[in-house]
mmJSON file of the N, C-alpha and C atoms, coordinates in Angstrom:
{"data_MODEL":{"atom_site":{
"group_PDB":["ATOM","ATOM","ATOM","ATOM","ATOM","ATOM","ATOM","ATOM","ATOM","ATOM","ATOM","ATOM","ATOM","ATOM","ATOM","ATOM","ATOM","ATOM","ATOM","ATOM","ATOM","ATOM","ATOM","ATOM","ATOM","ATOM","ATOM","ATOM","ATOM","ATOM","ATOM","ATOM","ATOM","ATOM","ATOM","ATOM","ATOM","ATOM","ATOM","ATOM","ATOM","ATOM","ATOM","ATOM","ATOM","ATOM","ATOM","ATOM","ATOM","ATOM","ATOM","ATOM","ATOM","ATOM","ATOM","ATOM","ATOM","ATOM","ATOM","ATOM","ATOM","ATOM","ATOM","ATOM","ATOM","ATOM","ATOM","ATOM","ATOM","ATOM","ATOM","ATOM","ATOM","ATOM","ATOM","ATOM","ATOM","ATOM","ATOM","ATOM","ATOM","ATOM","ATOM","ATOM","ATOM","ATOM","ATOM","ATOM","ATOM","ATOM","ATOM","ATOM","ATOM","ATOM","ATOM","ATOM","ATOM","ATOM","ATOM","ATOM","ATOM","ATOM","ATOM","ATOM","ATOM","ATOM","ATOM","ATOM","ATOM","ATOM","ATOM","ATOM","ATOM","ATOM","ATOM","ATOM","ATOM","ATOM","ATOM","ATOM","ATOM","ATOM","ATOM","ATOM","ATOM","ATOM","ATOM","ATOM","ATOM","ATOM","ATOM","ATOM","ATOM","ATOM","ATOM","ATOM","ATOM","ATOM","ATOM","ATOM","ATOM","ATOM","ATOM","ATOM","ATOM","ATOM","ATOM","ATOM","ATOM","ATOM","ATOM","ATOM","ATOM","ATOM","ATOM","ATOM","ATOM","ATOM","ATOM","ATOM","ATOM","ATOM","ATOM","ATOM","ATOM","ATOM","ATOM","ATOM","ATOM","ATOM","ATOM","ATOM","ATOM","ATOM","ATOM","ATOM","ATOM","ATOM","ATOM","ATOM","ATOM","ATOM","ATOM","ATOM","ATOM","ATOM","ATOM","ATOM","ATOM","ATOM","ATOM","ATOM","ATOM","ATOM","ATOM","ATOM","ATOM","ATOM","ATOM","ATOM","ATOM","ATOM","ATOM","ATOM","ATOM","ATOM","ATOM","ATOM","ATOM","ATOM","ATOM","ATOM","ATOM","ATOM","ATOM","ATOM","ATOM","ATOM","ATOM","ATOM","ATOM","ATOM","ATOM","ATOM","ATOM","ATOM","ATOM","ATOM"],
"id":[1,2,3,4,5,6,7,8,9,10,11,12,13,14,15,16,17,18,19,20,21,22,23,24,25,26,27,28,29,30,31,32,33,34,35,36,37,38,39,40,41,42,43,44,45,46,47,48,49,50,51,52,53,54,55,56,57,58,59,60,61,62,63,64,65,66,67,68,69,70,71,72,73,74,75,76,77,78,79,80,81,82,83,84,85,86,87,88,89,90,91,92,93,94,95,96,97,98,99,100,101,102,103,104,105,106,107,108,109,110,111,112,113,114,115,116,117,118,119,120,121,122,123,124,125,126,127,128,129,130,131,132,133,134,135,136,137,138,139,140,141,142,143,144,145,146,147,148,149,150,151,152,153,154,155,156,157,158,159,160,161,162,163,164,165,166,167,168,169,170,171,172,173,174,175,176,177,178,179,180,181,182,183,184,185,186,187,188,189,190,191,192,193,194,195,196,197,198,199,200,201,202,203,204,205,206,207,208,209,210,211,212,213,214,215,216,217,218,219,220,221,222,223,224,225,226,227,228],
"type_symbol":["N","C","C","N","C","C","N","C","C","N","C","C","N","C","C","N","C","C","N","C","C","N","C","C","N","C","C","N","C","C","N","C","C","N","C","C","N","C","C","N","C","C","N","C","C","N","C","C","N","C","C","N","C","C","N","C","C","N","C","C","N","C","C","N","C","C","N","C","C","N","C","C","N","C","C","N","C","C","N","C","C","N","C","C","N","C","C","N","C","C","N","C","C","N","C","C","N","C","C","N","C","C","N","C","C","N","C","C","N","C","C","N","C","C","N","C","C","N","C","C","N","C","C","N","C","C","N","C","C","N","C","C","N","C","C","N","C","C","N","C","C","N","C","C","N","C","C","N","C","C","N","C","C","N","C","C","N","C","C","N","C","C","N","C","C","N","C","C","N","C","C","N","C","C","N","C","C","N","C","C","N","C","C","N","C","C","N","C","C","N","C","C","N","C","C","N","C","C","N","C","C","N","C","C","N","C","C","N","C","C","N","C","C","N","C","C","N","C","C","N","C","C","N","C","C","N","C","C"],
"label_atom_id":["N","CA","C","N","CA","C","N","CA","C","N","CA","C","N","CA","C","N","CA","C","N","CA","C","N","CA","C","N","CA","C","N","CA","C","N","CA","C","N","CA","C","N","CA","C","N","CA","C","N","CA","C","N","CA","C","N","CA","C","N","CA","C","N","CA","C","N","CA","C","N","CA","C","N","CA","C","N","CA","C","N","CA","C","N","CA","C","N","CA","C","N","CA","C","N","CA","C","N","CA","C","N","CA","C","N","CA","C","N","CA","C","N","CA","C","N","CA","C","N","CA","C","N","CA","C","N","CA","C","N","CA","C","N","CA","C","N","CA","C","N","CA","C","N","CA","C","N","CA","C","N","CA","C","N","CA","C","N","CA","C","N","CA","C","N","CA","C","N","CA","C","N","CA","C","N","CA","C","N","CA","C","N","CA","C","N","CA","C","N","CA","C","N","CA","C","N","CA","C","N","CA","C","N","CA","C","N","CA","C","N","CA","C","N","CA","C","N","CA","C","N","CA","C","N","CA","C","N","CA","C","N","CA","C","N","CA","C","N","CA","C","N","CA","C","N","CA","C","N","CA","C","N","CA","C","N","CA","C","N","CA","C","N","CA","C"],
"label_alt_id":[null,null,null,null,null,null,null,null,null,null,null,null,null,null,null,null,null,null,null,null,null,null,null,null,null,null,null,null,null,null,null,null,null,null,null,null,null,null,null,null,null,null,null,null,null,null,null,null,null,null,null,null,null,null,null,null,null,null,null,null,null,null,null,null,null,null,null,null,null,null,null,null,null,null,null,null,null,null,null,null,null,null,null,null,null,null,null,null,null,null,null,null,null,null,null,null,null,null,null,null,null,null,null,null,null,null,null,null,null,null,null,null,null,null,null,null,null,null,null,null,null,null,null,null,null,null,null,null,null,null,null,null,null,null,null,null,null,null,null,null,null,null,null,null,null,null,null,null,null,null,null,null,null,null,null,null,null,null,null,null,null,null,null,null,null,null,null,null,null,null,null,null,null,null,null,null,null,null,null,null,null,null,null,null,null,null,null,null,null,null,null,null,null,null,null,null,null,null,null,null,null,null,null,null,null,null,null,null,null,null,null,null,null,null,null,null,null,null,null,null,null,null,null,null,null,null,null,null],
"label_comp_id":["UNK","UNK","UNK","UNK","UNK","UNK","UNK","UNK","UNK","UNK","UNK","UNK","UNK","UNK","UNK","UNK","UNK","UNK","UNK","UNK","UNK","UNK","UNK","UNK","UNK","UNK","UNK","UNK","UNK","UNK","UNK","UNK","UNK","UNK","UNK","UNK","UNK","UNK","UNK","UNK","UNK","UNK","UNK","UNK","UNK","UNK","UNK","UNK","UNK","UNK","UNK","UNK","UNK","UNK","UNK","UNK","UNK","UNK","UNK","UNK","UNK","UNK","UNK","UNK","UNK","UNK","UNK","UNK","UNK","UNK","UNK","UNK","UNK","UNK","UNK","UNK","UNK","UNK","UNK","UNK","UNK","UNK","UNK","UNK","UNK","UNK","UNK","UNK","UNK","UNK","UNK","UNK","UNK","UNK","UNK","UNK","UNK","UNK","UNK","UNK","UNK","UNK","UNK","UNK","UNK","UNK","UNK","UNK","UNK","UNK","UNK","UNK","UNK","UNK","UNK","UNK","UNK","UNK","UNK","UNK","UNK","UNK","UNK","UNK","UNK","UNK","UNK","UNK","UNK","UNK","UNK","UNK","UNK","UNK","UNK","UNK","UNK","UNK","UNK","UNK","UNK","UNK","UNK","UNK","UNK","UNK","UNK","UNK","UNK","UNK","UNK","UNK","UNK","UNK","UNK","UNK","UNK","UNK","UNK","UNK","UNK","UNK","UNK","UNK","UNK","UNK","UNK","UNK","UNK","UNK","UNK","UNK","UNK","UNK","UNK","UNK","UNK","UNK","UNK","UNK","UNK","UNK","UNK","UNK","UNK","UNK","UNK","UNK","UNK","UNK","UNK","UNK","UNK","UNK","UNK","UNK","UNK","UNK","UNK","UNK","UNK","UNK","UNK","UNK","UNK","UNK","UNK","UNK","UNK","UNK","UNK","UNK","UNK","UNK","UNK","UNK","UNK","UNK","UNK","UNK","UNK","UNK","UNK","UNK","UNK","UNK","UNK","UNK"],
"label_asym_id":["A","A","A","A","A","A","A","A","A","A","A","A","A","A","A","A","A","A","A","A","A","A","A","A","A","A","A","A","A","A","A","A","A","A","A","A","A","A","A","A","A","A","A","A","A","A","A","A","A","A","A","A","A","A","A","A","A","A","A","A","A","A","A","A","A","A","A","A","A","A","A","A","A","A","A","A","A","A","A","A","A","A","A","A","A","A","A","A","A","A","A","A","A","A","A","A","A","A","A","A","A","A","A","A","A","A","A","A","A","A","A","A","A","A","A","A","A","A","A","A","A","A","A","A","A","A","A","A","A","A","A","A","A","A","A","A","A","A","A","A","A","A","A","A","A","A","A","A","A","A","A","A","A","A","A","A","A","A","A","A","A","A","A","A","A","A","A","A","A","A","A","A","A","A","A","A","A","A","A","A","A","A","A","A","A","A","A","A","A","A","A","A","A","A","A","A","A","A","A","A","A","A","A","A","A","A","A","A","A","A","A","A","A","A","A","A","A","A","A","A","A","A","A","A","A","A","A","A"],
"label_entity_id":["1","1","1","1","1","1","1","1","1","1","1","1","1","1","1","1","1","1","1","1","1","1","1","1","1","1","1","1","1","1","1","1","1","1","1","1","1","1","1","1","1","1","1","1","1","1","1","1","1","1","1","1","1","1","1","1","1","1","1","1","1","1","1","1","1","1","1","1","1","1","1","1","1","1","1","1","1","1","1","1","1","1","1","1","1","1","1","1","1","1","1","1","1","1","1","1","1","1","1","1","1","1","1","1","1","1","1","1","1","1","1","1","1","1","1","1","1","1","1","1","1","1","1","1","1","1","1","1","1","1","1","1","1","1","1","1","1","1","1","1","1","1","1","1","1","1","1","1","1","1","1","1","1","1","1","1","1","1","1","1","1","1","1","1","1","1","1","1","1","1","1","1","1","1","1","1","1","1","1","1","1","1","1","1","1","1","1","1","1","1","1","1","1","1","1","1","1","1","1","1","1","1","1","1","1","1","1","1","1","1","1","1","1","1","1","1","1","1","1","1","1","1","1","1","1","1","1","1"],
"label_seq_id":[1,1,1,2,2,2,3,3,3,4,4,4,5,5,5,6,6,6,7,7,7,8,8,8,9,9,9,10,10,10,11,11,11,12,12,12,13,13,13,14,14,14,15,15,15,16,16,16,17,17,17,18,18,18,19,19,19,20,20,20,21,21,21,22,22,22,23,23,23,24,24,24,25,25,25,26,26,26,27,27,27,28,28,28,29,29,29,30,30,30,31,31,31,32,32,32,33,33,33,34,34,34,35,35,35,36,36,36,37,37,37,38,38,38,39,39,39,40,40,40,41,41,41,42,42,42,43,43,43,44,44,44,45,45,45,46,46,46,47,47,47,48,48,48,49,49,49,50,50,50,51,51,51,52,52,52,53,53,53,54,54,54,55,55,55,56,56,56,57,57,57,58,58,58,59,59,59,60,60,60,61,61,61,62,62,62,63,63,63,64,64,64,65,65,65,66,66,66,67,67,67,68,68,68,69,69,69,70,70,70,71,71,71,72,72,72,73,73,73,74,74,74,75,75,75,76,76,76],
"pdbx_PDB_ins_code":[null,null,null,null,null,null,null,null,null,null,null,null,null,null,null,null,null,null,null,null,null,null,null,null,null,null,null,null,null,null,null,null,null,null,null,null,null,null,null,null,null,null,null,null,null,null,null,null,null,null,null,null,null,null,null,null,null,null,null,null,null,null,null,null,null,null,null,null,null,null,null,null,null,null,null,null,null,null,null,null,null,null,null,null,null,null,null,null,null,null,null,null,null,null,null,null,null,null,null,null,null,null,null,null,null,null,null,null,null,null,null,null,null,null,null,null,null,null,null,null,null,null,null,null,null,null,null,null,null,null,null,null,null,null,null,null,null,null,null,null,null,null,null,null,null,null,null,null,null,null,null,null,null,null,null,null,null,null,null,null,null,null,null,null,null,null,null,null,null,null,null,null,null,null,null,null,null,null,null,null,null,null,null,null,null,null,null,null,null,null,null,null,null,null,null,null,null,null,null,null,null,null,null,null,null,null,null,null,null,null,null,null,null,null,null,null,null,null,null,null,null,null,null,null,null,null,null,null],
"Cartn_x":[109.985,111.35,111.331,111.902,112.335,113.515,112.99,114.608,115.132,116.519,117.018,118.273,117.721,118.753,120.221,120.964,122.249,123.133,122.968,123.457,124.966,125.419,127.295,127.626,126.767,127.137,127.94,127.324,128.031,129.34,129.535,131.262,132.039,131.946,132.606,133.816,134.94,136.038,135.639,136.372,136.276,137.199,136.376,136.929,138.634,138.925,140.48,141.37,140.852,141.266,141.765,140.293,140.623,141.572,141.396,142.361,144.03,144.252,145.295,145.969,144.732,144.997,145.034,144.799,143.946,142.689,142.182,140.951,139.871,139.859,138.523,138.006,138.18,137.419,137.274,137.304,136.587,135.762,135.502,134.474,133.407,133.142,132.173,132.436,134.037,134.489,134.758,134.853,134.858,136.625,137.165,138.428,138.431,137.015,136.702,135.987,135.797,134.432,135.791,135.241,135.749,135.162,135.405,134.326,135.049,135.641,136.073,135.516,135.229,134.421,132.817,132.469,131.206,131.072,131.984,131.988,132.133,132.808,132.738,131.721,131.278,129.276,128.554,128.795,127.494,127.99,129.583,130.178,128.89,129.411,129.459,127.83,127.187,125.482,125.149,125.665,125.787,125.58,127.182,127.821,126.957,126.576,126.129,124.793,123.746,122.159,121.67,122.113,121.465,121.707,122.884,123.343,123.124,122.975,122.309,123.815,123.589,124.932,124.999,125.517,125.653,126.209,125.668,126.57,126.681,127.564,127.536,126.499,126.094,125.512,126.162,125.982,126.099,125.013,126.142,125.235,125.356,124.347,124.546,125.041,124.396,124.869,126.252,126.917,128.268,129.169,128.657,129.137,130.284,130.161,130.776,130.109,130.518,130.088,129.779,128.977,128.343,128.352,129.82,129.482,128.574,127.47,126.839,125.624,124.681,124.003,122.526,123.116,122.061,122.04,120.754,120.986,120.072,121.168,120.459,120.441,118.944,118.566,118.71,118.687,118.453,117.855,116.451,115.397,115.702,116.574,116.392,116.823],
"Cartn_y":[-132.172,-132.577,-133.64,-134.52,-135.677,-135.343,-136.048,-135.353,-136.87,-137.21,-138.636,-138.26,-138.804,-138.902,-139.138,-138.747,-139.182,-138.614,-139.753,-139.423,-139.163,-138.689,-138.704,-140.216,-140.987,-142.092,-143.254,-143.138,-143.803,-143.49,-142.289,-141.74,-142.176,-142.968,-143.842,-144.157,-143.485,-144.77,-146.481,-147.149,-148.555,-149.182,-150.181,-150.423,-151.047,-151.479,-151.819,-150.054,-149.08,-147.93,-147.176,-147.492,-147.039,-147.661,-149.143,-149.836,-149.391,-149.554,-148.68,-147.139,-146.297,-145.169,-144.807,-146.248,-146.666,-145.553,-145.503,-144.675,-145.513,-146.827,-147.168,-147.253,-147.16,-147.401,-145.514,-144.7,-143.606,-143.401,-144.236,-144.042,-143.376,-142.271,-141.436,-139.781,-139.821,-138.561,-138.084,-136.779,-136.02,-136.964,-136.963,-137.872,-139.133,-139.634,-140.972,-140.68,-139.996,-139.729,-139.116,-139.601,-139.543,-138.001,-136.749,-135.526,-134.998,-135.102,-134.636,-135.62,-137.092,-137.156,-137.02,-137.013,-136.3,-135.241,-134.149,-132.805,-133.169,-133.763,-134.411,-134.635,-135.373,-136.213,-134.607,-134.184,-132.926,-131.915,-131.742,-131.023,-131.19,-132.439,-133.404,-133.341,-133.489,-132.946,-131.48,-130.735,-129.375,-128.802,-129.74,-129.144,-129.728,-130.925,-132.121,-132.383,-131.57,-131.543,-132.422,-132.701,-133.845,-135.397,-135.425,-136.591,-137.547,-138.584,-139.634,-139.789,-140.412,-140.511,-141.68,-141.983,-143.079,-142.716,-142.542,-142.433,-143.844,-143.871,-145.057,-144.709,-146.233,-145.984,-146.723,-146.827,-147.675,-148.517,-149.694,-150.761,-151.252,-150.92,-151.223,-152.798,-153.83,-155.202,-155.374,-154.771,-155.532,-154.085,-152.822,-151.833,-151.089,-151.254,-150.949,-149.728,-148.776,-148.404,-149.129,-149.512,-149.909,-148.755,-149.178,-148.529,-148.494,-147.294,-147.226,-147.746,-147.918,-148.24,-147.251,-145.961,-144.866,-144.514,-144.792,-144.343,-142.762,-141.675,-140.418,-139.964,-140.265,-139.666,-138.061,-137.827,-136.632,-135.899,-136.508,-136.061,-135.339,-135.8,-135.274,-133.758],
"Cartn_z":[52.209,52.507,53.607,53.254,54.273,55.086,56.726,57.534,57.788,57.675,58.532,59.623,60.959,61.565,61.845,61.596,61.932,62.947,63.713,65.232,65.16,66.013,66.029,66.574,67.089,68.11,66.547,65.672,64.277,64.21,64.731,64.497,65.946,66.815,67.465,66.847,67.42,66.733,66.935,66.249,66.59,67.685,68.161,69.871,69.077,68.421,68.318,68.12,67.722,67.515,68.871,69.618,70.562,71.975,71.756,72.607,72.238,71.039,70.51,70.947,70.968,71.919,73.632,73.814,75.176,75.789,74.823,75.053,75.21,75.206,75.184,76.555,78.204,78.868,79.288,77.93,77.935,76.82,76.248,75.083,75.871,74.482,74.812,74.831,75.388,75.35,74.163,73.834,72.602,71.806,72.468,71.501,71.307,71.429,71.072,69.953,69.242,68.28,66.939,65.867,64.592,64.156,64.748,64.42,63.384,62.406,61.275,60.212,60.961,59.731,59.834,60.623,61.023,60.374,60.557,59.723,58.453,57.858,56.281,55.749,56.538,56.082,55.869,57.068,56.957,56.049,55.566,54.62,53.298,53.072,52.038,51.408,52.481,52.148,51.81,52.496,52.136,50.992,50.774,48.995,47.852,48.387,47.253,47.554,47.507,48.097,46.826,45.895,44.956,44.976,45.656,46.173,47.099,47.182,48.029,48.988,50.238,50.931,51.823,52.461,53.515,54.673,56.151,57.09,57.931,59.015,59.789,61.422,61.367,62.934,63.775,65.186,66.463,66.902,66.618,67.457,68.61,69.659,70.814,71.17,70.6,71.111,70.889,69.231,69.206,69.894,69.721,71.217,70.0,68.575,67.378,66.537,65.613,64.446,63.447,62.775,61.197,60.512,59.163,57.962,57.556,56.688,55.894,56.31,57.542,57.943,57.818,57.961,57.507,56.143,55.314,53.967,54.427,53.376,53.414,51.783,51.6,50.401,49.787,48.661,48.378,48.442,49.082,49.28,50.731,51.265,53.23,52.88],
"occupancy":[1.0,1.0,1.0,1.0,1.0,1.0,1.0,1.0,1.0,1.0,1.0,1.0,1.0,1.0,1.0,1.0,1.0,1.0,1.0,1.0,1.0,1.0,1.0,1.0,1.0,1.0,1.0,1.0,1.0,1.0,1.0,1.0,1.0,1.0,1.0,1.0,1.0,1.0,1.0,1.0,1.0,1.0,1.0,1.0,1.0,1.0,1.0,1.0,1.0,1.0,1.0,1.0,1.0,1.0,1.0,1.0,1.0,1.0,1.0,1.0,1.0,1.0,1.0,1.0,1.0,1.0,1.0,1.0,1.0,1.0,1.0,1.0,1.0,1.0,1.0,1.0,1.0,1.0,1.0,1.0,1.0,1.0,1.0,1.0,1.0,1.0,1.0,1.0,1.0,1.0,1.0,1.0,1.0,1.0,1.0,1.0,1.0,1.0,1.0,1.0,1.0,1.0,1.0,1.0,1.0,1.0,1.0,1.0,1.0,1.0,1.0,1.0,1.0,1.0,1.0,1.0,1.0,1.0,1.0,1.0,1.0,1.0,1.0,1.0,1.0,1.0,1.0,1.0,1.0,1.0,1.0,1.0,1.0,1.0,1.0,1.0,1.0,1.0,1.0,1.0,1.0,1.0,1.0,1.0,1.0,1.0,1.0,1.0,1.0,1.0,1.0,1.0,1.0,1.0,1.0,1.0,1.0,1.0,1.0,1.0,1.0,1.0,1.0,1.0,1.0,1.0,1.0,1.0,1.0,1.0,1.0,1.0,1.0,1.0,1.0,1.0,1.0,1.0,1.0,1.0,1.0,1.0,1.0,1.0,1.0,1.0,1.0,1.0,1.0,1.0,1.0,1.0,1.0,1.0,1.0,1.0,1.0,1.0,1.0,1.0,1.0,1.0,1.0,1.0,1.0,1.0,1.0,1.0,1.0,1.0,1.0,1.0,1.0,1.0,1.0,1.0,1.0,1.0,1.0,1.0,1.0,1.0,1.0,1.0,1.0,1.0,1.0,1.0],
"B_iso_or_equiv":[0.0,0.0,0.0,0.0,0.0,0.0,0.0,0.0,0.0,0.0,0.0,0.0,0.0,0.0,0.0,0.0,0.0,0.0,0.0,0.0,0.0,0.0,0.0,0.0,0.0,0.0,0.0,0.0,0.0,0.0,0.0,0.0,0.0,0.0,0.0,0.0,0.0,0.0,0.0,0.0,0.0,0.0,0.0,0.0,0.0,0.0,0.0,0.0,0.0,0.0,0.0,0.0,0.0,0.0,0.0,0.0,0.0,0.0,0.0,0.0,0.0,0.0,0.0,0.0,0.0,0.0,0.0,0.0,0.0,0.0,0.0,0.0,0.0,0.0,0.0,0.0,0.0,0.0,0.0,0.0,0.0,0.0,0.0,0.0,0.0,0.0,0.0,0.0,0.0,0.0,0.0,0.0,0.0,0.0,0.0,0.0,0.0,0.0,0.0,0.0,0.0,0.0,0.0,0.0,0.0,0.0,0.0,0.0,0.0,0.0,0.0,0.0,0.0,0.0,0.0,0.0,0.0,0.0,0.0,0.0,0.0,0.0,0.0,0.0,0.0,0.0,0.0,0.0,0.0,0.0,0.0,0.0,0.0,0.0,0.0,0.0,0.0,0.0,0.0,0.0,0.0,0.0,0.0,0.0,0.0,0.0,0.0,0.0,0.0,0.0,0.0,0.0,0.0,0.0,0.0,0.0,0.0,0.0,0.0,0.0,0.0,0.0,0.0,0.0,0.0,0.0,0.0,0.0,0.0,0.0,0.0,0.0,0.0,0.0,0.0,0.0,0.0,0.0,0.0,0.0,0.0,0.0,0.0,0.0,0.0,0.0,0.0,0.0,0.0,0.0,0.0,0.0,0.0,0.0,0.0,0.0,0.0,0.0,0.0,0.0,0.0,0.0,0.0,0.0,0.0,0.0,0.0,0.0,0.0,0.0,0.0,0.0,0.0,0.0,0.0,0.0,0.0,0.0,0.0,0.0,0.0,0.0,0.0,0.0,0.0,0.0,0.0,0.0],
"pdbx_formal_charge":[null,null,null,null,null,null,null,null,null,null,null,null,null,null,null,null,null,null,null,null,null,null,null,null,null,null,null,null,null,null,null,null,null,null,null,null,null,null,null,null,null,null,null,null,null,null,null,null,null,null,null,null,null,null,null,null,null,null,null,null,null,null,null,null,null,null,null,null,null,null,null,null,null,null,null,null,null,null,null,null,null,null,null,null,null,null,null,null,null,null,null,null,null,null,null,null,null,null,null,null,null,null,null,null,null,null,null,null,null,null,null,null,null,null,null,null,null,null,null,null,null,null,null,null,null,null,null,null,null,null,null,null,null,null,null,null,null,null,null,null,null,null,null,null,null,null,null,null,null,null,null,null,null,null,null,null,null,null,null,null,null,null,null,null,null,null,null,null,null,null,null,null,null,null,null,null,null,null,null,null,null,null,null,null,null,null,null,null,null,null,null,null,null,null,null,null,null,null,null,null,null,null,null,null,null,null,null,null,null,null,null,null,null,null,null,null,null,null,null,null,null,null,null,null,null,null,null,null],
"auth_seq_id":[1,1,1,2,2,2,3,3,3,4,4,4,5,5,5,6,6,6,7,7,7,8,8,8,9,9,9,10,10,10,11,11,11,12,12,12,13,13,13,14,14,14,15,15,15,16,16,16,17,17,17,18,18,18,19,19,19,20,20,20,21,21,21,22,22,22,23,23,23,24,24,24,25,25,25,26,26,26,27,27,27,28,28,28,29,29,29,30,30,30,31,31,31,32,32,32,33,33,33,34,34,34,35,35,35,36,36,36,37,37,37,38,38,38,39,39,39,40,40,40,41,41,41,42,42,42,43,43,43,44,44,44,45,45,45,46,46,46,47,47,47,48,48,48,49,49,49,50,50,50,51,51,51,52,52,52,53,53,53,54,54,54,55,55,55,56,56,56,57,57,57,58,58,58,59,59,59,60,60,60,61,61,61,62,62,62,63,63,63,64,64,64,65,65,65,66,66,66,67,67,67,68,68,68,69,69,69,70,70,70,71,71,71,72,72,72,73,73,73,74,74,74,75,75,75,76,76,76],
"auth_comp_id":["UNK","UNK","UNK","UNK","UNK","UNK","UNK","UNK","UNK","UNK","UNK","UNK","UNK","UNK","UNK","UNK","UNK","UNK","UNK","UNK","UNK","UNK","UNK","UNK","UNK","UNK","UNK","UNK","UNK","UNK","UNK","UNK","UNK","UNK","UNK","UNK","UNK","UNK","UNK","UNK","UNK","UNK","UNK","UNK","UNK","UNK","UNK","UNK","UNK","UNK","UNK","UNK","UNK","UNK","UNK","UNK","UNK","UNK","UNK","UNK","UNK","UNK","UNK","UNK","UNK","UNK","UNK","UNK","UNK","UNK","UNK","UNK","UNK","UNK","UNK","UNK","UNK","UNK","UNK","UNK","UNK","UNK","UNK","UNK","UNK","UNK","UNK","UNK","UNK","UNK","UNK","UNK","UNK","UNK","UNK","UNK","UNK","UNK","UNK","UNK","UNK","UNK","UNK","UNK","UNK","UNK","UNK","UNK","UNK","UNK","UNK","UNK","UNK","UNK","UNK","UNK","UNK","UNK","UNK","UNK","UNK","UNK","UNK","UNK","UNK","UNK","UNK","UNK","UNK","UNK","UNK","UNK","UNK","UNK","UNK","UNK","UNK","UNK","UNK","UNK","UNK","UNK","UNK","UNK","UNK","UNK","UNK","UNK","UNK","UNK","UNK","UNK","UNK","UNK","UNK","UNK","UNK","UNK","UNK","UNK","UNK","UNK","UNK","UNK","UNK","UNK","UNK","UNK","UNK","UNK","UNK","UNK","UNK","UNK","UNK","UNK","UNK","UNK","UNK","UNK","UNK","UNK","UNK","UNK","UNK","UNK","UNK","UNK","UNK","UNK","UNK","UNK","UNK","UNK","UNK","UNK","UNK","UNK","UNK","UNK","UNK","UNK","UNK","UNK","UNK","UNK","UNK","UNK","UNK","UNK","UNK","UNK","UNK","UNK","UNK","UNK","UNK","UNK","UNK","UNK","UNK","UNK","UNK","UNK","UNK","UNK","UNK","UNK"],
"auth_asym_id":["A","A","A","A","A","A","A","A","A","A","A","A","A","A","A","A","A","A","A","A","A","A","A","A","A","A","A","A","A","A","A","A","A","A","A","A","A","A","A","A","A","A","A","A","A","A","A","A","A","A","A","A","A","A","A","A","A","A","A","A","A","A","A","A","A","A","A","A","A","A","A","A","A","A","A","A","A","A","A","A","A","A","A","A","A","A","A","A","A","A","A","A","A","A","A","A","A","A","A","A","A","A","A","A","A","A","A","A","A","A","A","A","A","A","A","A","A","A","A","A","A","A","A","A","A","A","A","A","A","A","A","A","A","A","A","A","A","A","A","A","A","A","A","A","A","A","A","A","A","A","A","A","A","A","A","A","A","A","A","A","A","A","A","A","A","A","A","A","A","A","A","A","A","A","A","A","A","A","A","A","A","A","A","A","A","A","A","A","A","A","A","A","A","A","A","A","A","A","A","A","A","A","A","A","A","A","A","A","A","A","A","A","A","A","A","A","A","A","A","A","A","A","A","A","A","A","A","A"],
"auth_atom_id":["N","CA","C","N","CA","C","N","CA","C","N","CA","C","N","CA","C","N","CA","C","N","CA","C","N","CA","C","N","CA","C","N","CA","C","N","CA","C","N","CA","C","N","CA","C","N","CA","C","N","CA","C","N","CA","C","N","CA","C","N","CA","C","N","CA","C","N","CA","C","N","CA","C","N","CA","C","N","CA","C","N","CA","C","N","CA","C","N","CA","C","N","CA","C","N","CA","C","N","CA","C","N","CA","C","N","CA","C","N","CA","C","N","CA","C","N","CA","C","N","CA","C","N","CA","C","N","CA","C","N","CA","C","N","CA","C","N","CA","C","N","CA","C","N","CA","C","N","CA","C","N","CA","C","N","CA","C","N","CA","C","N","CA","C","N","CA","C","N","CA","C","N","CA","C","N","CA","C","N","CA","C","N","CA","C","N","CA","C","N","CA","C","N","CA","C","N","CA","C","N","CA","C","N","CA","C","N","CA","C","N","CA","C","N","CA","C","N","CA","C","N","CA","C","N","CA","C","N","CA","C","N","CA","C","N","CA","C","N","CA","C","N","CA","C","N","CA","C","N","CA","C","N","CA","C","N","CA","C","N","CA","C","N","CA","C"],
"pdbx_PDB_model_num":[1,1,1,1,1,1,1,1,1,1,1,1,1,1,1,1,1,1,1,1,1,1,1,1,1,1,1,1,1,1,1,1,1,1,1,1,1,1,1,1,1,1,1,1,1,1,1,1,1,1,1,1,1,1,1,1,1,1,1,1,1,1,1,1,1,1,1,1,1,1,1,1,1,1,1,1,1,1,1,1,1,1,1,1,1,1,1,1,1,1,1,1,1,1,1,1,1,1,1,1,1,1,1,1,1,1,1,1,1,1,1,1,1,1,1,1,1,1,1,1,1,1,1,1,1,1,1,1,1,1,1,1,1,1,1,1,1,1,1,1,1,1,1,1,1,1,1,1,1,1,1,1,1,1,1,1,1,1,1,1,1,1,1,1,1,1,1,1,1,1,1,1,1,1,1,1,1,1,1,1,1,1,1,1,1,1,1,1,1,1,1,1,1,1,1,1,1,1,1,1,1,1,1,1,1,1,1,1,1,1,1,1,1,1,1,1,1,1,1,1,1,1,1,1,1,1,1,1]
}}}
């Protein structure tokens, strides 16, 4: 069995989301983080262990989430 990482740091809201909530010069705190869909992803593998999936990561330079940046095979 193959394992792939997927950090929560992908589930970042996006900095316009959070300027919106004016949460962004707290990014980082638990109501900056998208954790329902986090729980979705890991739902989603759960239910669907034959299924290939996509989560998002964080990129430090643009300081954003990237859709679909982690591919998670069926194999993990």
């Amino acid at each position: 069995m193959r394992t792939v990482h997927v950090p929560q740091d992908g589930f970042h809201f996006r900095n316009e989301q959070l300027d919106a909530k004016g949460l962004r010069d707290v990014k980082g705190r638990p109501e900056t983080f998208d954790a329902a869909g986090y729980a979705d992803l890991l739902r989603g593998l759960r239910e669907r262990p034959d299924a290939e999936a996509a989560a998002p990561d964080y990129d430090r330079e643009l300081h954003e989430p990237v859709e679909g940046r982690i591919a998670v095979p069926a194999s993990a």
